[in-house]
C-alpha positions as CSV (number, residue, x, y, z in Angstrom):
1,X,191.6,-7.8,-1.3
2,X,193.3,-10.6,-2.4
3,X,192.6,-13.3,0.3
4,X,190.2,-15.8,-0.7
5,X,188.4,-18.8,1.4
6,X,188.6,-21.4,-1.8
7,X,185.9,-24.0,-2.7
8,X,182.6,-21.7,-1.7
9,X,180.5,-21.0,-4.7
10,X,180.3,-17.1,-5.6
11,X,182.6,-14.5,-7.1
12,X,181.8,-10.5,-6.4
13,X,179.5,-9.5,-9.2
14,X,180.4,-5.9,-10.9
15,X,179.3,-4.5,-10.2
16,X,170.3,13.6,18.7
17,X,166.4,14.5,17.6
18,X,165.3,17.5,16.1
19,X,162.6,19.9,17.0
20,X,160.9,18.3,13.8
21,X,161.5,14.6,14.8
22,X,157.9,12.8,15.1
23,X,158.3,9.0,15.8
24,X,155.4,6.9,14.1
25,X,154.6,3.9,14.8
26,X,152.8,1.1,12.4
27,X,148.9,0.0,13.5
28,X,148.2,-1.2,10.1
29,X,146.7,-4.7,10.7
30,X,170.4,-9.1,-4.0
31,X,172.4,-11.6,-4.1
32,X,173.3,-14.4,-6.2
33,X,176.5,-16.5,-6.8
34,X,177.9,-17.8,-10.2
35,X,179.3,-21.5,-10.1
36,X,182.6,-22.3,-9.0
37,X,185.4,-19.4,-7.9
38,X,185.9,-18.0,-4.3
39,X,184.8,-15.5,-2.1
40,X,187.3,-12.3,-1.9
41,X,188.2,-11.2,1.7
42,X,189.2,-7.8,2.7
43,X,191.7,-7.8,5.5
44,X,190.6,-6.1,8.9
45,X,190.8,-2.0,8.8
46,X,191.3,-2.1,5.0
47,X,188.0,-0.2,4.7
48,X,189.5,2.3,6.7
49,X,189.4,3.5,10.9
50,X,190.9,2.1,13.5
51,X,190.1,-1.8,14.1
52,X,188.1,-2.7,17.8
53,X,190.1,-5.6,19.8
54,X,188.0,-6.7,22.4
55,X,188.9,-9.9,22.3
56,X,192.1,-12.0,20.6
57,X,189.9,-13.8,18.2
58,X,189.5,-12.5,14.1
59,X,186.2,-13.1,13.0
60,X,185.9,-14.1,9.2
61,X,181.8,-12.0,8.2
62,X,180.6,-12.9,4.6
63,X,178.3,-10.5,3.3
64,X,175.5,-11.6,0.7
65,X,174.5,-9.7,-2.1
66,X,171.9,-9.5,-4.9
67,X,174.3,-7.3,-6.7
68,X,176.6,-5.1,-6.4
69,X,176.2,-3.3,-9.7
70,X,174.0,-0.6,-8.5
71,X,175.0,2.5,-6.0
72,X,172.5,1.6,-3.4
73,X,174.2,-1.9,-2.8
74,X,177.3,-0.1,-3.6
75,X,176.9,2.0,-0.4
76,X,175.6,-0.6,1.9
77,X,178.8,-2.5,0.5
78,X,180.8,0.1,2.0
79,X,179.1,0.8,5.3
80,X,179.4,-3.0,6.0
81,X,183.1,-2.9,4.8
82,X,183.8,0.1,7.1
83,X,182.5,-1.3,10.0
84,X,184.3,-4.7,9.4
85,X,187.2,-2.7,9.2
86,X,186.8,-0.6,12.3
87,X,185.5,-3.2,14.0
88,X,188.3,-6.1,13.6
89,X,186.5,-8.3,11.3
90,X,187.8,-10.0,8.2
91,X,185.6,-9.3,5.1
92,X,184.3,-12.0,2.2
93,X,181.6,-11.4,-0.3
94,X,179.8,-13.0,-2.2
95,X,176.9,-11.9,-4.9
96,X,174.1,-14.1,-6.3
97,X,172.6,-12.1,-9.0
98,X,169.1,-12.8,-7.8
99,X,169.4,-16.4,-8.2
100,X,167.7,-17.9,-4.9
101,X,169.7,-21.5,-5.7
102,X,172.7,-19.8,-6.3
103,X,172.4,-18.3,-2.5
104,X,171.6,-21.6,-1.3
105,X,174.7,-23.6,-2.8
106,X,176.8,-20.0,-1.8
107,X,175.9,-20.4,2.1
108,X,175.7,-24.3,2.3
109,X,178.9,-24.7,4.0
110,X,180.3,-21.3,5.2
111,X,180.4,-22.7,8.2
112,X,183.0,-25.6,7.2
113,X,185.2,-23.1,5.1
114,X,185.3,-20.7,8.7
115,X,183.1,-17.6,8.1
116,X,181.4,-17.4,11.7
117,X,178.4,-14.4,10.5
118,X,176.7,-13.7,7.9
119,X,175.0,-10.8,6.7
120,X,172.4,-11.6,4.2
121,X,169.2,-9.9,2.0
122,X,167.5,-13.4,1.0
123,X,167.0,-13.6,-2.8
124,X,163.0,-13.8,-2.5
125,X,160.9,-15.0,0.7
126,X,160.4,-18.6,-0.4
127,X,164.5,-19.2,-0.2
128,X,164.3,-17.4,2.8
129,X,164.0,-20.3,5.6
130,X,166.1,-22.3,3.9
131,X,168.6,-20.1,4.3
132,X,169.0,-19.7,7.9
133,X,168.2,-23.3,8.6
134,X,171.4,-24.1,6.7
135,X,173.3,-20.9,8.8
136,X,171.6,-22.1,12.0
137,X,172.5,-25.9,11.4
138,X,176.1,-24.5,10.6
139,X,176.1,-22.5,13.7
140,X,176.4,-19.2,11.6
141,X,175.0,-16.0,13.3
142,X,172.9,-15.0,10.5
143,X,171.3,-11.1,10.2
144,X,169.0,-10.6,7.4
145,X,167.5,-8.2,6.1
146,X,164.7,-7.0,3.9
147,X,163.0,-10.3,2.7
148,X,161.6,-12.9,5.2
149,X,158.9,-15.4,4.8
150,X,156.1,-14.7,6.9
151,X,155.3,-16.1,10.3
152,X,158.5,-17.2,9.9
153,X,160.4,-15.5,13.1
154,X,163.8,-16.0,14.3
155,X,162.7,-17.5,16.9
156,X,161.3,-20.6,14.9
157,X,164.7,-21.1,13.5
158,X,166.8,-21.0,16.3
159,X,169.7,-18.7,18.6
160,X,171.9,-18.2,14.9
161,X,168.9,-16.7,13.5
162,X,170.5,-13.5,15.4
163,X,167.9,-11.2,13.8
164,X,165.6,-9.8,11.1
165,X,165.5,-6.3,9.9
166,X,163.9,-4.3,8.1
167,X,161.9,-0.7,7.4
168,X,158.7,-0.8,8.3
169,X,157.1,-1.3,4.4
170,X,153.8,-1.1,5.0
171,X,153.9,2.5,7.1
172,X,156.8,4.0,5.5
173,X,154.5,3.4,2.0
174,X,151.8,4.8,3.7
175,X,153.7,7.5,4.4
176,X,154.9,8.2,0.5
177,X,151.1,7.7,-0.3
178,X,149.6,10.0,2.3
179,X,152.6,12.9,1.0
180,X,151.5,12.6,-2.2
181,X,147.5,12.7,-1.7
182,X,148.0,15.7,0.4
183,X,150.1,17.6,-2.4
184,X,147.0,17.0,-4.5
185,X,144.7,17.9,-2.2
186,X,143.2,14.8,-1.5
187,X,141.4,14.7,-5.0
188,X,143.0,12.7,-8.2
189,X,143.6,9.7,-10.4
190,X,147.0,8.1,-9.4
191,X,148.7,5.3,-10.7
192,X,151.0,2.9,-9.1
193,X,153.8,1.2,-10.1
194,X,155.1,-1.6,-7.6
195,X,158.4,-4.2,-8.3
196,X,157.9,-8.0,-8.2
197,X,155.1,-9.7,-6.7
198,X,156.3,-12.0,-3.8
199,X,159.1,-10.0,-2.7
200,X,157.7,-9.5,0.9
201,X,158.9,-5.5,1.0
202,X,157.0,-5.1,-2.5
203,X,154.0,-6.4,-0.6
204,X,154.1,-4.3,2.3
205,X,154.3,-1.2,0.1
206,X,151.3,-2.4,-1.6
207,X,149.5,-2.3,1.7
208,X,150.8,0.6,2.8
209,X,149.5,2.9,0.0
210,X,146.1,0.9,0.2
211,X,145.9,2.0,4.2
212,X,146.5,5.4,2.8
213,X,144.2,5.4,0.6
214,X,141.6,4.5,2.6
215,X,142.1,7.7,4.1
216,X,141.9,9.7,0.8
217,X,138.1,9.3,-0.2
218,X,138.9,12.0,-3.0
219,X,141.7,9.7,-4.3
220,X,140.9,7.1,-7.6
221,X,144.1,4.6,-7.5
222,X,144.5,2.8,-11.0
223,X,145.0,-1.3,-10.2
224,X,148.0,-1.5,-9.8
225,X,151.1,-2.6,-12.3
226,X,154.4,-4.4,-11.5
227,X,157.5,-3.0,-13.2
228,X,160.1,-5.3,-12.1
229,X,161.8,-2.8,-10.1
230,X,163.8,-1.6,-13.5
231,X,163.3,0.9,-15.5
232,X,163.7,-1.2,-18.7
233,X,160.5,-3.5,-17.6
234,X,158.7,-0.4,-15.9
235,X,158.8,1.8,-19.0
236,X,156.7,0.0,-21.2
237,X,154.6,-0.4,-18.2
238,X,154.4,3.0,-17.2
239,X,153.7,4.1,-21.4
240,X,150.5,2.3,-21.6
241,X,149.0,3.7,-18.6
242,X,149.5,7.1,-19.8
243,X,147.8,6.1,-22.6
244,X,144.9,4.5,-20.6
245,X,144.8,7.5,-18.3
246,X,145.9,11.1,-20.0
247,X,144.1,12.1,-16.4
248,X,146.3,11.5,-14.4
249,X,147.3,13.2,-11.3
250,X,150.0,11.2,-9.2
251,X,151.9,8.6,-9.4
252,X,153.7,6.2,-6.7
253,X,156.7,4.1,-7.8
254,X,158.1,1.7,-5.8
255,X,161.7,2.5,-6.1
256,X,163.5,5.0,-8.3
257,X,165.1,3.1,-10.5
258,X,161.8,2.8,-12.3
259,X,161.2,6.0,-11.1
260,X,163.3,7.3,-14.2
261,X,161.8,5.5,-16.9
262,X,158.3,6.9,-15.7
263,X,160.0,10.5,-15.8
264,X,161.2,10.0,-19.2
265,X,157.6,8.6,-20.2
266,X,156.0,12.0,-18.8
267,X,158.0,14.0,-20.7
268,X,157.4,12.5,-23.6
269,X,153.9,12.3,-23.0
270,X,154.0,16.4,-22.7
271,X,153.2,15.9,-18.7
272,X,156.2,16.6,-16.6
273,X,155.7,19.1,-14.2
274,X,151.6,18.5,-14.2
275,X,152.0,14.9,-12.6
276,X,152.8,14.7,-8.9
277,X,155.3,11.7,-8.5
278,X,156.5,9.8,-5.6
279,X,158.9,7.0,-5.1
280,X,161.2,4.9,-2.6
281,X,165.2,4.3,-1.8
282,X,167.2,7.7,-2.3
283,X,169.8,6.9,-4.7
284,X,171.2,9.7,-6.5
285,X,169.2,9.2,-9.6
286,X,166.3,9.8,-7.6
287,X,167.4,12.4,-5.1
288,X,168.9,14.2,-8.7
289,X,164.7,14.2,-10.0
290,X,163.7,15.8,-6.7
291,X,166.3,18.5,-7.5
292,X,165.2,19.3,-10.8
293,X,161.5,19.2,-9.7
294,X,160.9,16.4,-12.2
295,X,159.6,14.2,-8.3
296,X,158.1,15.4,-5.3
297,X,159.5,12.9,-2.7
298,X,161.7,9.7,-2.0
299,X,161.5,7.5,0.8
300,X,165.2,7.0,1.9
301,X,166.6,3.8,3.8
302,X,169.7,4.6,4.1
303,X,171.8,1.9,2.4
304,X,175.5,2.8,4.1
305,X,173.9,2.8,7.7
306,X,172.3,0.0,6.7
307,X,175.2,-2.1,5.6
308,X,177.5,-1.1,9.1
309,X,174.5,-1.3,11.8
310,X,174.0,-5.2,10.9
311,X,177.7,-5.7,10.8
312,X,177.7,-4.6,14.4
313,X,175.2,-6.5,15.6
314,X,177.2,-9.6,14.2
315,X,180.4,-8.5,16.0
316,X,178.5,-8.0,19.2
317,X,176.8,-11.8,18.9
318,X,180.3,-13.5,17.9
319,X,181.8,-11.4,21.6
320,X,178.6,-12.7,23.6
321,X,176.1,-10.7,23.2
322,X,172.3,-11.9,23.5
323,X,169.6,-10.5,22.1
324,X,166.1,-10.5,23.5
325,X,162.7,-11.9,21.5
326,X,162.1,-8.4,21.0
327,X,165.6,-7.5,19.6
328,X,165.6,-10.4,17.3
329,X,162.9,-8.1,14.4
330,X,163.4,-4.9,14.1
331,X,162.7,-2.0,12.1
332,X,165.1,0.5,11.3
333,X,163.9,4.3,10.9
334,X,163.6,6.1,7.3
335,X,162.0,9.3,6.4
336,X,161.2,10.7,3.0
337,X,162.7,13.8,1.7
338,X,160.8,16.4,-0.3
339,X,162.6,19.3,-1.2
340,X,165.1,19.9,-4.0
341,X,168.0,21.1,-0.3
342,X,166.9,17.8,1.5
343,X,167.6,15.8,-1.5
344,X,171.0,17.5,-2.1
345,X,172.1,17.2,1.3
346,X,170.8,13.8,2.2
347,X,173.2,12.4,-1.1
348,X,176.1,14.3,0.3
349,X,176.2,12.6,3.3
350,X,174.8,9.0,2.6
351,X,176.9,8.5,-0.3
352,X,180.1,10.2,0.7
353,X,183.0,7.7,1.3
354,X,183.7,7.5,4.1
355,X,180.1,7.3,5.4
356,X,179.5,9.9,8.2
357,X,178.8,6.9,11.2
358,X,180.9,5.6,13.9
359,X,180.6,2.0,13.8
360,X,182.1,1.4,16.8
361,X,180.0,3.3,18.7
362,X,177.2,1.1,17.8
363,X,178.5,-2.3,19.4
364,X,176.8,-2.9,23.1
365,X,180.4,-5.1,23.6
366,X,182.5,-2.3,23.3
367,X,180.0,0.3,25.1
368,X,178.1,-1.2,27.1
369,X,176.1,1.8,28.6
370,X,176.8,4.2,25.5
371,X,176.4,2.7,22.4
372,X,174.1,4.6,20.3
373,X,172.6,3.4,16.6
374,X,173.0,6.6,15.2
375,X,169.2,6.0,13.9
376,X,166.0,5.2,15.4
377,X,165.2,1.5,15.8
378,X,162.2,-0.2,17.3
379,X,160.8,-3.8,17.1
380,X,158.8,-5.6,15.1
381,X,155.8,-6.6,16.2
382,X,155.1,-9.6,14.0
383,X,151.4,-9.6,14.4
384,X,151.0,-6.2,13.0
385,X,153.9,-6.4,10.5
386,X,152.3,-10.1,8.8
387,X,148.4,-8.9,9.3
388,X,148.0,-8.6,5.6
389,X,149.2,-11.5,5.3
390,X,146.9,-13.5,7.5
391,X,145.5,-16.0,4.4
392,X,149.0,-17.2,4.1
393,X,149.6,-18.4,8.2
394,X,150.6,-22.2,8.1
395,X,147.7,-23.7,9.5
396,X,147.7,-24.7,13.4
397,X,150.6,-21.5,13.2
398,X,151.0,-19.7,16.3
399,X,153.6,-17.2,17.0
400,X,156.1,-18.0,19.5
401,X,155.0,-17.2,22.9
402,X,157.6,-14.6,23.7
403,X,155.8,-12.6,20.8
404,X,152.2,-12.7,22.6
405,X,150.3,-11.2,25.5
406,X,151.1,-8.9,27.6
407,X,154.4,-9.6,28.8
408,X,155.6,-9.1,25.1
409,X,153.2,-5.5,25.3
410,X,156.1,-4.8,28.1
411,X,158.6,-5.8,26.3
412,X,158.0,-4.6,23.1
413,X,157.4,-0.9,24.8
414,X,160.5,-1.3,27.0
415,X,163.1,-2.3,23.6
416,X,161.1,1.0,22.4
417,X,162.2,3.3,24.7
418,X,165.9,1.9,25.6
419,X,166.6,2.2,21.6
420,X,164.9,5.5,21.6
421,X,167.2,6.6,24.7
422,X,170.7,5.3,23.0
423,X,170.1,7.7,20.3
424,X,171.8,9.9,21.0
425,X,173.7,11.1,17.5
426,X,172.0,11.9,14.1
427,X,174.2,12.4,11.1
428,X,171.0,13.1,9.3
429,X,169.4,15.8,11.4
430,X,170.4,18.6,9.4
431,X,168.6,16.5,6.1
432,X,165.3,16.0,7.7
433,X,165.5,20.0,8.5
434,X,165.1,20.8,5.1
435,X,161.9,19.1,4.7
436,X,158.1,19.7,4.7
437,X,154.6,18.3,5.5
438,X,156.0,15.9,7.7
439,X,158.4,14.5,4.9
440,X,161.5,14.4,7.3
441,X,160.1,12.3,10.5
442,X,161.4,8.9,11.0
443,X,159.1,6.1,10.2
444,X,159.6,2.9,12.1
């Protein structure tokens, strides 16, 4: 760890199916950089397994953080240094502590200092195309993941733009709502607490629970309130609601770190154990409240899997792999666990070093008629996935052709079923087992 590409901006911060499997489908219609230092490298296989060759060429892959001072970027950290390691790639980072010009001045010369890929969760959707216009003009394949402006597709950006990816917000949310409104019978006041407004996954959760509720006639939602995705700005939050609603029946967090101040607020309050909670992310905290029975469910993304899959798709890019249109936005598969075994076992495995995947297998280079995700992964349709967001179009906008009619119907239900035939291997099978009502079926 002690190689470093000097002059960039940015030091690291502290930091097969089931008999249960149902695939669903949506029809709903980080990282920041303190001034000056360097970016610390990892050398290839240092993460551990044995390093790909398929060509002569090293690869130098900077990953770009929000933070690392939290175990769900912690594990994703590790997934990605894994695969670089297995898969012959030299390994930089570089963290931003959510400060979106921090990012920018991080990534605006990579290119010149040699990193040839980037992996990348923008600090906030407005910094977003900046970002990979400065990785595209570098001639940086770029993956990113979770925020992206919208109507912004890779394909308005250019071939670097390798792809965008991310869980399927607005019908994994649903999801979370609809588990929750059927453990209380359909009937209820619930409360929501979401993260930061503009954040395009904070958003899409938003929708989702409102598609849900739709469904729910019994169901009173309280307006919403934002709680910063931190339990230190949710638990004021969360107090006076309790206040303004001793009634309450459910509640839906957005993630679980505020998920843990709203637990320590019911107890408090006298109502643990009479209010039905639900969250998102599956980090131990939260999987640890499922366990105790203080929450019902957590929607889990899967942060090591997450951090290696991208990594490979890099690797397979920078060895001459092309994605199609429909390859280039994708959602990953998640599923929500709900049962005090599911949550122990799904932390065993997610958060165990090393992290139970086999990066490799994932590249198309290096198996070109057997890789296999080791997860469910279909595309993004961005019609569907940016409905909601219609009012904010750019006027005159039009999605690029290869993302209308019916030829990208076929194509989008061809990438479908290819993805859905690689895979193959589930290390998570055996988690999704131990839920109920639906809780363990991957979401896309």
């Amino acid at each position: 760890m002690a190689n470093s590409i000097e002059g960039l901006i940015g030091t690291p911060g502290q930091m097969g199916f089931s008999r249960r499997d149902l695939l669903r489908f949506a029809g709903i219609g980080g990282l920041a950089f303190a001034m000056g230092g360097s970016l610390v490298a990892c050398a290839p296989g240092e993460a551990g397994g044995t390093a790909a060759t398929p060509g002569s060429k090293e690869f130098n892959v900077l990953n770009s953080y929000f933070t690392l001072d939290n175990v769900y970027y912690d594990a994703y950290n590790k997934g990605s240094q894994a695969a670089m390691g297995d898969l012959n790639l030299k390994y930089f980072q570089a963290v931003s502590n959510n400060d979106p010009n921090a990012q920018l001045s991080q990534l605006s010369s990579v290119g010149l200092q040699g990193i040839s890929g980037v992996t990348m969760i923008a600090s906030n959707n407005g910094i977003q195309p900046e970002l990979v216009r400065s990785l595209q003009n570098q001639k940086v394949y770029t993956a990113n993941m979770w925020n992206n402006a919208p109507w912004v597709t890779p394909l308005d950006i250019g071939d670097y733009y390798l792809t965008f990816g991310v869980v399927n917000g607005p019908a994994t949310f649903q999801s979370v709502a609809e588990l929750l409104f059927r453990k209380l019978d359909g009937k209820g006041k619930v409360i929501q607490i979401d993260g930061i407004r503009g954040a395009s996954i904070n958003d899409e959760r938003l929708a989702g629970v409102a598609a849900a509720a739709k469904k729910f006639p019994g169901i009173e939602m309280v307006p919403e309130q934002a709680g910063g995705w931190s339990r230190t700005d949710a638990r004021p939050v969360i107090d006076a609601l309790l206040v303004q609603h001793p009634d309450v029946a459910g509640i839906i967090s957005h993630n679980d770190d505020m998920t843990v101040a709203i637990v320590e607020a019911l107890k408090t309050k006298g109502l643990a154990g009479k209010v039905v909670v639900v969250s998102g992310d599956g980090v131990p905290e939260g999987l640890a409240l499922i366990e105790s029975g203080d929450v019902y469910a957590t929607l889990c993304t899967h942060p090591a899997w997450l951090g290696g899959y991208f990594i490979s798709r890099i690797f397979d890019a920078l060895n001459g792999w092309k994605p199609t249109p429909a390859e280039r936005m994708m959602h990953w598969g998640c599923f929500s666990v709900n049962t005090p075994e599911a949550a122990k076992r799904y932390g065993e495995i997610m958060y165990a070093d090393p992290a139970p995947y086999d990066w490799t297998r994932m590249s198309r280079v290096l198996n070109p008629d057997t890789w296999d995700p080791q997860n469910l992964i279909g595309p993004m349709d961005p019609s569907l996935y940016w409905a909601y967001q219609e009012s904010s179009k750019p006027a005159g906008y039009e999605l690029p052709a290869a993302y209308q009619g019916q030829k990208w119907e076929t194509d989008k239900a061809n990438t479908l079923a290819l993805y859905e035939s690689h895979f193959k291997s589930d290390p998570l099978a055996e988690v999704r087992e131990l839920c109920t009502d639906g809780a363990g079926d991957i979401v896309v």
